[in-house]
N, C-alpha and C positions, 0 to 999 in steps of 0.2 A: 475678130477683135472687137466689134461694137459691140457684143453680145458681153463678152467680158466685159469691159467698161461699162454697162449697163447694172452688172453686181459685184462691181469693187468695195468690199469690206470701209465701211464709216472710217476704220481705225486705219484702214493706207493712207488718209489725207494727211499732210502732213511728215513732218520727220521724227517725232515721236512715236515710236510702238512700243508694244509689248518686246523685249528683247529675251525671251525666254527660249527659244526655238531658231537662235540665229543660225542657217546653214550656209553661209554663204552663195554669191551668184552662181556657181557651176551646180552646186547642190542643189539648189531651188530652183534654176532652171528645168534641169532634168525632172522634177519631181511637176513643173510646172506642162511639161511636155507633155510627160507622160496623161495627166490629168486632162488635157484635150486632146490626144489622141483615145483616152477613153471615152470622152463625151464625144467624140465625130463618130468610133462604133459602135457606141449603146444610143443614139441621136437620143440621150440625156442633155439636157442643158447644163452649161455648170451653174453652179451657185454661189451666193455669198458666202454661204459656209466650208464649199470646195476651196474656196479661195483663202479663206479663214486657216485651212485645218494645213494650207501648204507650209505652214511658218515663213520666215523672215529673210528674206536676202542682205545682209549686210554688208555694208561697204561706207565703211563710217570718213573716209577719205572725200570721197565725193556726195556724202550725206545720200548713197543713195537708197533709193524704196524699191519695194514692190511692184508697185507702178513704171518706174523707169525702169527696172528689169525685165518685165512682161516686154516692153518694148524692145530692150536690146535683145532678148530673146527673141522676138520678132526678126529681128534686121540678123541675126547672126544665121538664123533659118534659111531667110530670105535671099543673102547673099552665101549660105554656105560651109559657115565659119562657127567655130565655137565660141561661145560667148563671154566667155576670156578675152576675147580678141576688139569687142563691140564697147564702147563706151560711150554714151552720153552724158550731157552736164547740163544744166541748168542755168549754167554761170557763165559770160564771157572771158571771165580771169582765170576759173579753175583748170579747164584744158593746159595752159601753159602752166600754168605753176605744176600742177602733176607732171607736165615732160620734165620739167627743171626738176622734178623732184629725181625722176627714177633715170636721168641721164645716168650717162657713164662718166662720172666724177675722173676718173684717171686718164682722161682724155681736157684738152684745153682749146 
């Protein structure tokens, strides 16, 4: 992980990208895997342009990036889980509001 964060693309900063290449987070996950599981067996380093060429995880709900996905990809790894399942926020308000969003409305 510091090694990544060491060549995170200028253009992750922030919430503004290139939205040309939106694959969302299960797609770019995997696509993200894959790509360190090639640089642990070629002991290639990855680079800014690896990182560059993965495109864009989208999740325009919780504004999130690239950056917070490498992370829950991390933690989804970590505890075992797909990362559909892994969410972080930025925000102390957004957690709630997203439950309230995707409750079951025909319960009271």
């Amino acid at each position: 992980m510091p090694d990544i964060l060491k060549v995170i693309p200028k253009e992750w900063d922030g919430t503004t990208f290139n939205n040309s290449n939106l694959l969302g987070r299960p797609n770019w996950s995997k696509k993200f895997i894959k790509l360190v599981e090639k640089s642990v067996a070629s002991g290639m380093p990855i680079t800014e342009a690896d990182l560059t060429n993965l495109g864009n995880a989208q999740d325009y709900l919780r504004v999130s990036t690239n950056i917070s996905t490498v992370l829950e990809t991390a933690l989804a790894l970590k505890h075992n889980r797909d990362v559909e399942q892994i969410f972080t926020f930025a925000s102390h308000s957004m957690p709630v509001f997203a439950v309230m969003m995707n409750g079951n409305k025909n319960k009271v």
